[in-house]
DSSP file (Angstrom, degrees, kcal/mol; ACC not computed):
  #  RESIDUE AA STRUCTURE BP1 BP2  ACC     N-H-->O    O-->H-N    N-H-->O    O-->H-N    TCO  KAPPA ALPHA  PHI   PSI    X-CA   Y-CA   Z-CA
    1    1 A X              0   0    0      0, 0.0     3,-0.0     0, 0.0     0, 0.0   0.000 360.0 360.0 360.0 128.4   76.1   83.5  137.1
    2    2 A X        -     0   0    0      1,-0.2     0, 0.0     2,-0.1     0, 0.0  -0.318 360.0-147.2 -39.1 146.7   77.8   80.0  138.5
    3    3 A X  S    S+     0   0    0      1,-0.1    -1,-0.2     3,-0.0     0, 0.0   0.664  99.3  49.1 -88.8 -37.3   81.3   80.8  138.7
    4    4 A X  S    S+     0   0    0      2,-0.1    -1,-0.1    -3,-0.0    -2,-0.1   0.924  76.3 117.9 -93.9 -14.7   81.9   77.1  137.8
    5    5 A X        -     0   0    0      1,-0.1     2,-0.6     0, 0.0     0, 0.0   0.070  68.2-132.1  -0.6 118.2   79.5   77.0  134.7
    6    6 A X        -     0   0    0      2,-0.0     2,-0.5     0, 0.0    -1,-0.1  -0.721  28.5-149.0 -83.7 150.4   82.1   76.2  131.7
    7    7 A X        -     0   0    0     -2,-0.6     3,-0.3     1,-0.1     6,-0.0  -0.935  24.6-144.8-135.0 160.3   81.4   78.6  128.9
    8    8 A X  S    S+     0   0    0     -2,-0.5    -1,-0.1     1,-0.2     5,-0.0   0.833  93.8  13.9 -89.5 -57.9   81.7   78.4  125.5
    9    9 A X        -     0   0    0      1,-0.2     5,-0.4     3,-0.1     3,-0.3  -0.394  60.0-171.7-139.2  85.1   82.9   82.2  124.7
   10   10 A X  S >> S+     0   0    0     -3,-0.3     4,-1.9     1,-0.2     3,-0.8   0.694  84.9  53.9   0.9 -68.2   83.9   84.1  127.9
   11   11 A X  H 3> S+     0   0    0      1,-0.3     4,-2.6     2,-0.2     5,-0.3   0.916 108.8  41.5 -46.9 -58.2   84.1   87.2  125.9
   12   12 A X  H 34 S+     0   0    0     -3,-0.3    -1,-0.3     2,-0.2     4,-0.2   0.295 115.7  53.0 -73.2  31.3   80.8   87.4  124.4
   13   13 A X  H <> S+     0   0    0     -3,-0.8     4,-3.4     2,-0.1     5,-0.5   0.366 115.7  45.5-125.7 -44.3   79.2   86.1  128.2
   14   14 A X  H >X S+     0   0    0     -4,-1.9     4,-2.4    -5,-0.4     3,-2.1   0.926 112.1  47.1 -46.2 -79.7   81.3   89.1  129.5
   15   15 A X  H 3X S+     0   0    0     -4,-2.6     4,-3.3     1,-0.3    -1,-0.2   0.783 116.0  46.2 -24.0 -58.0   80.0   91.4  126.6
   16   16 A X  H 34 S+     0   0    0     -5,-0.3     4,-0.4    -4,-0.2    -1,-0.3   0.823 111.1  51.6 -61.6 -37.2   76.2   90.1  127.3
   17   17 A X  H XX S+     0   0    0     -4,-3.4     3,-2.5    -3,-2.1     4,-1.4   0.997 114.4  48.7 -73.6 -60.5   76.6   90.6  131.4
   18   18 A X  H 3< S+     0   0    0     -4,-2.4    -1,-0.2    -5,-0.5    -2,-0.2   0.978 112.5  43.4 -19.9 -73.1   77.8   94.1  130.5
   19   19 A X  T 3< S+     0   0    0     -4,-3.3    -1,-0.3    -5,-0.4    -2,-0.2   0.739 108.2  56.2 -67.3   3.8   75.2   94.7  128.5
   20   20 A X  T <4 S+     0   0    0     -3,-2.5     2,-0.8    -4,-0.4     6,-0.2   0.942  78.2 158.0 -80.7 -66.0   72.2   93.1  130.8
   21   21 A X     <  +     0   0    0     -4,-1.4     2,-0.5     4,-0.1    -1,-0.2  -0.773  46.0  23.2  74.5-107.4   73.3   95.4  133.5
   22   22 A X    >>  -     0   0    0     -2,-0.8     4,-1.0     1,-0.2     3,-0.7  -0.936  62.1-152.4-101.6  97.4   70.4   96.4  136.5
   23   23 A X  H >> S+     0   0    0     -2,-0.5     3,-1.3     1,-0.3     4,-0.7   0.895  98.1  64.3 -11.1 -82.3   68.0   93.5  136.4
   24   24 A X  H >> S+     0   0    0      1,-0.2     3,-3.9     2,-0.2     4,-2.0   0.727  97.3  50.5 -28.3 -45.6   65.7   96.6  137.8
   25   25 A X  H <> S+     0   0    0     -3,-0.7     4,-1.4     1,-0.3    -1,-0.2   0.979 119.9  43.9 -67.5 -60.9   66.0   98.8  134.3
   26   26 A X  H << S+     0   0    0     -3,-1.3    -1,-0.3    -4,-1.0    -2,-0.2   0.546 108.1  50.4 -62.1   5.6   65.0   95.6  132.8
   27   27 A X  H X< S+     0   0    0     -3,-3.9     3,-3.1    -4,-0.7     4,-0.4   0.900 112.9  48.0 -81.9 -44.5   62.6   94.7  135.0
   28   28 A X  H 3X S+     0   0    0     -4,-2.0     4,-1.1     1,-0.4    -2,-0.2   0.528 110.2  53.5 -84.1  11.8   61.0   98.2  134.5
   29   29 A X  T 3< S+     0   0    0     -4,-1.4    -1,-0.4    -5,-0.4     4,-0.2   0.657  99.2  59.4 -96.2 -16.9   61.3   98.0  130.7
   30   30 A X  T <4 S+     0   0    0     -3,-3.1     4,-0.2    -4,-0.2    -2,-0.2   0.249 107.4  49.9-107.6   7.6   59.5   94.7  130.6
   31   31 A X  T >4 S+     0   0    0     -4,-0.4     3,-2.0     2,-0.1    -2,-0.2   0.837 107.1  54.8 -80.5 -92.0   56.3   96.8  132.4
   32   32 A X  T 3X S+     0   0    0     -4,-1.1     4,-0.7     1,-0.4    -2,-0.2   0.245 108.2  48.1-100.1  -7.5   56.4   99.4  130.0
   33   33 A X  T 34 S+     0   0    0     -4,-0.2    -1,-0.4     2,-0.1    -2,-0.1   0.552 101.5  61.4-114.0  16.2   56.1   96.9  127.3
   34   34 A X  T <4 S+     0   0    0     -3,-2.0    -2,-0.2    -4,-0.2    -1,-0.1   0.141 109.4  40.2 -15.5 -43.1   53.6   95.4  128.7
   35   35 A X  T >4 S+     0   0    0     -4,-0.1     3,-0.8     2,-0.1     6,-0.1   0.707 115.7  48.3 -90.1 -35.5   51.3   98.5  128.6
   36   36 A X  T 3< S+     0   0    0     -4,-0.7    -2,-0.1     1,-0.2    -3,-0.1   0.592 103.2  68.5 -91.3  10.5   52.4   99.5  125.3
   37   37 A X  T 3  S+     0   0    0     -5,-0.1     2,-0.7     4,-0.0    -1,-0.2   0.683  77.0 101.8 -91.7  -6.4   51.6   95.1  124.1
   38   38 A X  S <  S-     0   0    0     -3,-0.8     4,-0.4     1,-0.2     5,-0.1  -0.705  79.6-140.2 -83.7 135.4   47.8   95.9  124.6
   39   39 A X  S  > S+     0   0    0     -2,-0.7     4,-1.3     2,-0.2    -1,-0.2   0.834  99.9  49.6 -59.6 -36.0   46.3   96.4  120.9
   40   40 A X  H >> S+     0   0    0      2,-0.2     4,-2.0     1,-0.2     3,-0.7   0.980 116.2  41.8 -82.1 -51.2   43.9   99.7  122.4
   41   41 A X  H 3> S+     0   0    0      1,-0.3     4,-1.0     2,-0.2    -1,-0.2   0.566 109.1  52.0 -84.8   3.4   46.8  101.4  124.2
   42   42 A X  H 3> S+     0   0    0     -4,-0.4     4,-0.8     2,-0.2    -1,-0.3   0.746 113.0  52.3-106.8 -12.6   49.3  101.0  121.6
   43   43 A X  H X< S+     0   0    0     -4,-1.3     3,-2.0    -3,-0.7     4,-0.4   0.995 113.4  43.6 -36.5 -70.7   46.3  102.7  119.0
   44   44 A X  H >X S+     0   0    0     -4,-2.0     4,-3.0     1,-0.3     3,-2.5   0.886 113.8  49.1 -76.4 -72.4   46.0  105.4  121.2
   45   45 A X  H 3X S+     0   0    0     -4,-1.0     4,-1.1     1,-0.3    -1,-0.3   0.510 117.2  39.8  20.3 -62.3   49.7  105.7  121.5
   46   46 A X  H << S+     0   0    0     -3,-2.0    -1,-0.3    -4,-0.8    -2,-0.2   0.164 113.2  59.4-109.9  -6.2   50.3  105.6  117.5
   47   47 A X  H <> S+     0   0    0     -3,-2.5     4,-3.9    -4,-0.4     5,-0.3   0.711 108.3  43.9-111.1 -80.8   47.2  107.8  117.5
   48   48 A X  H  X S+     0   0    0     -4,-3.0     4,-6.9     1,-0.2    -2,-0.2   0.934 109.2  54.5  -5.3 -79.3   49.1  110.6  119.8
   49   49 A X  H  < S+     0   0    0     -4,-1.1    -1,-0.2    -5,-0.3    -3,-0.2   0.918 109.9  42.1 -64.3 -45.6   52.1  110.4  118.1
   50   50 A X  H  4 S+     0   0    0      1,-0.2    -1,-0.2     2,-0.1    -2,-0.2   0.972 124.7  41.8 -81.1 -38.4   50.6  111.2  114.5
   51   51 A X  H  < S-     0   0    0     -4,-3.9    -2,-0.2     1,-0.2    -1,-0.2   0.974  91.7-156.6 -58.8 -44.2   48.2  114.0  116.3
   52   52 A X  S  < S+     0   0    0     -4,-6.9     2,-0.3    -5,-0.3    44,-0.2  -0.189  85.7  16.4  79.2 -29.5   51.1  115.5  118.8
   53   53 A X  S    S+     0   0    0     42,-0.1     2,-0.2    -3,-0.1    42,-0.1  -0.964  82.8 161.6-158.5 149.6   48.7  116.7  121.0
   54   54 A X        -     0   0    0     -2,-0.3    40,-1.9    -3,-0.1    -2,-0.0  -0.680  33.0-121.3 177.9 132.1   44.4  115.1  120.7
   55   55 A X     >  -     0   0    0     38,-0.2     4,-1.8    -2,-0.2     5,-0.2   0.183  32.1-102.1 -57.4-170.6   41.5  115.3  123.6
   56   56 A X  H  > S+     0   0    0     36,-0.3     4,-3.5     2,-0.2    14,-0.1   0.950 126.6  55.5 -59.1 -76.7   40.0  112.5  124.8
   57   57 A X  H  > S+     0   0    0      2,-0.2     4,-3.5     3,-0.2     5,-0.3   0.882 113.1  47.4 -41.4 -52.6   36.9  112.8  122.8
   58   58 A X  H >> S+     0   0    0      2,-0.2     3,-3.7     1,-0.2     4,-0.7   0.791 110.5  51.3 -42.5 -84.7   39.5  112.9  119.5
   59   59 A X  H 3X>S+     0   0    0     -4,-1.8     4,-2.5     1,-0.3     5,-0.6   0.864 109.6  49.2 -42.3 -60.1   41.3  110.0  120.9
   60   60 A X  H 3<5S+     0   0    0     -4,-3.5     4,-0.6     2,-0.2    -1,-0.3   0.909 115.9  42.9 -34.9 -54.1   37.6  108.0  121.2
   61   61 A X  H X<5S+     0   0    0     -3,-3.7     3,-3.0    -4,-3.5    -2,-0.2   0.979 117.6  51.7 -70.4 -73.8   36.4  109.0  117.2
   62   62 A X  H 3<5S+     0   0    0     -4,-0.7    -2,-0.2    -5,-0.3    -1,-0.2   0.453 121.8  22.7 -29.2 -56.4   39.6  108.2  116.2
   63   63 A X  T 3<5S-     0   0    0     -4,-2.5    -1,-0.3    -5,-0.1    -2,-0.2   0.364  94.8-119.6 -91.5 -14.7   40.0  104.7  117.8
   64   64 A X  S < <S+     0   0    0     -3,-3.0    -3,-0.1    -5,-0.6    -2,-0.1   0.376  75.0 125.8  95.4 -24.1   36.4  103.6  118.2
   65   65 A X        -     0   0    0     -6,-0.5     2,-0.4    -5,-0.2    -1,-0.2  -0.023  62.7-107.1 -61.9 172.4   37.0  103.4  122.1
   66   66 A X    >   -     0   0    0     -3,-0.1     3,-2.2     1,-0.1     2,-0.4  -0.914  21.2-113.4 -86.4 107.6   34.9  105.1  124.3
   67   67 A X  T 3> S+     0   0    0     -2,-0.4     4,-1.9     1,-0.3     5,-0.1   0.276 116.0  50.7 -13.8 -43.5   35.7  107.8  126.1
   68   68 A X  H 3> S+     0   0    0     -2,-0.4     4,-1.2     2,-0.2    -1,-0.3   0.591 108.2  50.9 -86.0  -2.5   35.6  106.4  129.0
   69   69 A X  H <> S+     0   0    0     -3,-2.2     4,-1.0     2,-0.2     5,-0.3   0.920 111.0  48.5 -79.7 -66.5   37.7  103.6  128.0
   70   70 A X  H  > S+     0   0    0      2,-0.2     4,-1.2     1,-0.2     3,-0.4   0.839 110.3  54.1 -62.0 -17.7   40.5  105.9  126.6
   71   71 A X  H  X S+     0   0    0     -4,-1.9     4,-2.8    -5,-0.2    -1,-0.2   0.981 110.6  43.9 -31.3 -66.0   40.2  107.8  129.9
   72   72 A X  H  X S+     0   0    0     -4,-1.2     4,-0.8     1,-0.2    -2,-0.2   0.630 116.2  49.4 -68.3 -14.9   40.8  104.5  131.7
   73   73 A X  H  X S+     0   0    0     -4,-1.0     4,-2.4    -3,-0.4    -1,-0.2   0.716 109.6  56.5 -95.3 -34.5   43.8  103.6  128.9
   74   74 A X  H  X S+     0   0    0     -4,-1.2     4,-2.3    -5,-0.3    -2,-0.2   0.728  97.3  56.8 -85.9 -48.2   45.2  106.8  129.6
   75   75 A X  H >< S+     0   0    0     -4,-2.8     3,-1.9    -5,-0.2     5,-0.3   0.901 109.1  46.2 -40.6 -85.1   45.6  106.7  133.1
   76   76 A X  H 3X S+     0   0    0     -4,-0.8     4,-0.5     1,-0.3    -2,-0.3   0.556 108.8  48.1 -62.4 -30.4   47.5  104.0  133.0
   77   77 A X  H 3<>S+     0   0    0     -4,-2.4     5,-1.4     1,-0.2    -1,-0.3   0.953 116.1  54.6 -55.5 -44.8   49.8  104.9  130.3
   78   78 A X  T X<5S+     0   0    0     -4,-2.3     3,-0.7    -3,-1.9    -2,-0.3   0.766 102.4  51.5 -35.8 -44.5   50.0  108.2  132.3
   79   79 A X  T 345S+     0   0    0     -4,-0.2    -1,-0.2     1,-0.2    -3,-0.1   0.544 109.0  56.4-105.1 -15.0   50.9  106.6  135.3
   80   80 A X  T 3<5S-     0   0    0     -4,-0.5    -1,-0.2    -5,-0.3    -2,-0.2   0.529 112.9-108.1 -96.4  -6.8   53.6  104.9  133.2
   81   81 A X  T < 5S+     0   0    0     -3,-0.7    -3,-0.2     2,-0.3    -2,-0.1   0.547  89.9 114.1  90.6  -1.6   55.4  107.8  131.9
   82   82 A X  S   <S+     0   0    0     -5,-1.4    15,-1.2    -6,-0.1    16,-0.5   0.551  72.8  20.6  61.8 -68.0   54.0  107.2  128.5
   83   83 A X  E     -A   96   0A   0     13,-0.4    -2,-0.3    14,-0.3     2,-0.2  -0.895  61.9-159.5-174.1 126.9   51.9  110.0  128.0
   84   84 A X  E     -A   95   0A   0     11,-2.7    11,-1.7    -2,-0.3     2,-0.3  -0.823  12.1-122.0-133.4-176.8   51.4  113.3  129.1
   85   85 A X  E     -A   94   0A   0     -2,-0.2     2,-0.4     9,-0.2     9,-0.2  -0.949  13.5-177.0-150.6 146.5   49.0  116.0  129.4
   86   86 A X  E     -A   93   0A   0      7,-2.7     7,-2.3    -2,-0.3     2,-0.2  -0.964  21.1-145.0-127.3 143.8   48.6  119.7  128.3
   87   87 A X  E     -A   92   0A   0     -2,-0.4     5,-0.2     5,-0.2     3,-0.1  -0.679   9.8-168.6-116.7 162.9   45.4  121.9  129.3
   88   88 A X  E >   -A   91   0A   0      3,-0.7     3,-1.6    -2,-0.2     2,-0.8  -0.602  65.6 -68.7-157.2  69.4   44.0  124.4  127.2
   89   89 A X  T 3  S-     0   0    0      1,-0.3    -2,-0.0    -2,-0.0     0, 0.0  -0.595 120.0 -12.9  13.5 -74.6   41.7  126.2  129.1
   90   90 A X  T 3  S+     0   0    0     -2,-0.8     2,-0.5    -3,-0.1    -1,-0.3   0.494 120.5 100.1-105.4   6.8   38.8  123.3  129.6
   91   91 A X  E <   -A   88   0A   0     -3,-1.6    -3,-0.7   -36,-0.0     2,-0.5  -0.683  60.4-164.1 -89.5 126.3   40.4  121.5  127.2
   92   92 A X  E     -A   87   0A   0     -2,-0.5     2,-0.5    -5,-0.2   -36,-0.3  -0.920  11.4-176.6-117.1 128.0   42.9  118.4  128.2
   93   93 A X  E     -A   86   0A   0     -7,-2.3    -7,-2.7    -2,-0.5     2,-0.8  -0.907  13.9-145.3-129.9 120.3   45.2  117.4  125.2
   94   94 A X  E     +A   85   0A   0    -40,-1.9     2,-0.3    -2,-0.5    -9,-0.2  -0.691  21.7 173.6-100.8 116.6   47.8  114.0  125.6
   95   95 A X  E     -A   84   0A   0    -11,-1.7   -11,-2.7    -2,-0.8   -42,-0.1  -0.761  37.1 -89.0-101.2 160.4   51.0  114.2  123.9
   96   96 A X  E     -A   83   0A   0     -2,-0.3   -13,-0.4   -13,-0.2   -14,-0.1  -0.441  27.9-175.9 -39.4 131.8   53.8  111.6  124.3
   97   97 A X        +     0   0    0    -15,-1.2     2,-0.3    -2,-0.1   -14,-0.3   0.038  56.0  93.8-132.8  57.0   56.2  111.9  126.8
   98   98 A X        -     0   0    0    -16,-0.5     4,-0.3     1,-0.1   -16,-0.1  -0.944  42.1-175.1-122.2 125.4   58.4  108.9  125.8
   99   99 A X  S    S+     0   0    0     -2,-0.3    -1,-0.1     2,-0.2   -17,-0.0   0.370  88.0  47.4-104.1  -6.6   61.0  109.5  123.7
  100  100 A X  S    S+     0   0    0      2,-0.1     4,-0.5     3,-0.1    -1,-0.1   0.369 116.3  48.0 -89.5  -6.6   61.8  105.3  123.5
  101  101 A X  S    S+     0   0    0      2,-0.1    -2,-0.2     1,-0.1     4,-0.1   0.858 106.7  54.4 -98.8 -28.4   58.4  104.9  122.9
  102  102 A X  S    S+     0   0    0     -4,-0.3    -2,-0.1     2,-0.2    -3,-0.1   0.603 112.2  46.7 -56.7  -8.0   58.4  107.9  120.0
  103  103 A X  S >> S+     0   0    0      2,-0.2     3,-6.9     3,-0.1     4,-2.5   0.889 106.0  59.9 -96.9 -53.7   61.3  106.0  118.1
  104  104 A X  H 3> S+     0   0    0     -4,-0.5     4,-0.7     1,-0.4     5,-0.3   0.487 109.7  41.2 -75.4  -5.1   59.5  102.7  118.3
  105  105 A X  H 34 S+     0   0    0      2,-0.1    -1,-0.4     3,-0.1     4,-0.4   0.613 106.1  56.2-113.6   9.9   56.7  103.9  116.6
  106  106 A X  H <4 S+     0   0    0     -3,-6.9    -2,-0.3     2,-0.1    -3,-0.1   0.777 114.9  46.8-108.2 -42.8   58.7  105.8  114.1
  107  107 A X  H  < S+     0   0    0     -4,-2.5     3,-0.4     1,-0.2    -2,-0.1   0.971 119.4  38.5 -63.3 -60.2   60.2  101.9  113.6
  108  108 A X  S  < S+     0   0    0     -4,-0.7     2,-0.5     1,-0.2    -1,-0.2   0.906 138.1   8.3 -30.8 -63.3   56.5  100.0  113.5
  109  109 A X  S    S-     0   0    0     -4,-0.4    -1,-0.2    -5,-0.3    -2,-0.1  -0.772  80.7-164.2-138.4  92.4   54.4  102.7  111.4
  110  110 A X        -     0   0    0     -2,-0.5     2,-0.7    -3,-0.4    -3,-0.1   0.225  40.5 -83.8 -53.1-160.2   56.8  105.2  110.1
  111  111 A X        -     0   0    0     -5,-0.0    -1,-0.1     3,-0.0     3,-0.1  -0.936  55.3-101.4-119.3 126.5   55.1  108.3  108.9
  112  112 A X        -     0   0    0     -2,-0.7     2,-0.1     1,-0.1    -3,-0.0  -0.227  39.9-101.1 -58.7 154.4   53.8  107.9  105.3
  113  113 A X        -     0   0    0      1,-0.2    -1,-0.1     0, 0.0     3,-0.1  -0.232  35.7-117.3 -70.8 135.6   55.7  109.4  102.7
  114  114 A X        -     0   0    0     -3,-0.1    -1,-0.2     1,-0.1    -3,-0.0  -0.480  44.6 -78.3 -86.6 175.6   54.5  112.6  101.4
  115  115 A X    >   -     0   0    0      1,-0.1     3,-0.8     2,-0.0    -1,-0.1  -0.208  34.2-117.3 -55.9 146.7   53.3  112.9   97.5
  116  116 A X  T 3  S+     0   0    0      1,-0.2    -1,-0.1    -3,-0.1    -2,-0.1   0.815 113.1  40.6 -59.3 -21.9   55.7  113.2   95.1
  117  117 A X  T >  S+     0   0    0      2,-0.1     3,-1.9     0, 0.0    -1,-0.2   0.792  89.6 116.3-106.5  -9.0   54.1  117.0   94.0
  118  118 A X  T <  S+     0   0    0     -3,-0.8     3,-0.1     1,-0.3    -4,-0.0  -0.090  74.4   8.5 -49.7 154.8   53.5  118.2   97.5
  119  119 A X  T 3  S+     0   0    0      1,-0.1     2,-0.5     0, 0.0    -1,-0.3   0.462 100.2 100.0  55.1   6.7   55.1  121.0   99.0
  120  120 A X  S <  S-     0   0    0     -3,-1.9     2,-0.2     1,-0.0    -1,-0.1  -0.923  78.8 -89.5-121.9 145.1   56.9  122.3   95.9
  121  121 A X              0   0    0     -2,-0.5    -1,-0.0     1,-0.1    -3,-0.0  -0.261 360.0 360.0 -70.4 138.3   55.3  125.2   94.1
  122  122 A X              0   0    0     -2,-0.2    -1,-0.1     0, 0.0    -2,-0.0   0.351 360.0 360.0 -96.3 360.0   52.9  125.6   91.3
């Protein structure tokens, strides 16, 4: 910041510097929303998260992709900390492993509300 810059409210410029903090942590927050701003990886994403765990092949019927396309989406979320992966003998199943990216879809597409008669006994 210019040191000779006049400002308008000190306090709140203070408050804001504070709160910016390590350029880097915002640098590496403006990546990661960057991966999650493509319309196919933020499906597969929002896809995840309502499965908890879903192959490849899932992820593919589900979205429309092709396998080899969520493969290739899936790296790269991987590679982003995103997304992680749990084996099942030959079976490879991707759960989230973002827990800012788990909120931010609970803010976007909450999880619909169940029916008013569900769960309660007949």
């Amino acid at each position: 910041m210019d040191p000779g810059r006049k400002l308008i409210d000190p306090e709140r410029v203070a408050a804001a510097v504070d709160g910016l903090g390590d350029r880097a942590v915002i640098d590496e927050w403006a990546q990661r929303f960057s991966v999650v701003a493509d319309p196919s990886r933020l499906a597969l994403l929002v896809s995840i998260h309502y499965a908890r765990e879903i192959s490849v092949t899932d992820l593919a019927a589900v979205t429309g992709m092709t396998d080899t396309a969520v493969s290739q989406a899936l790296r790269l979320l991987r590679a982003h900390g995103l997304v992680t992966t749990q084996r099942t003998g030959r079976v490879v199943r991707y759960r989230l492993a973002d827990a800012t990216v788990h909120e931010l879809i609970h803010r976007v597409r909450p999880h619909p509300q169940q029916p008013a008669n569900e769960g309660q006994d007949r």
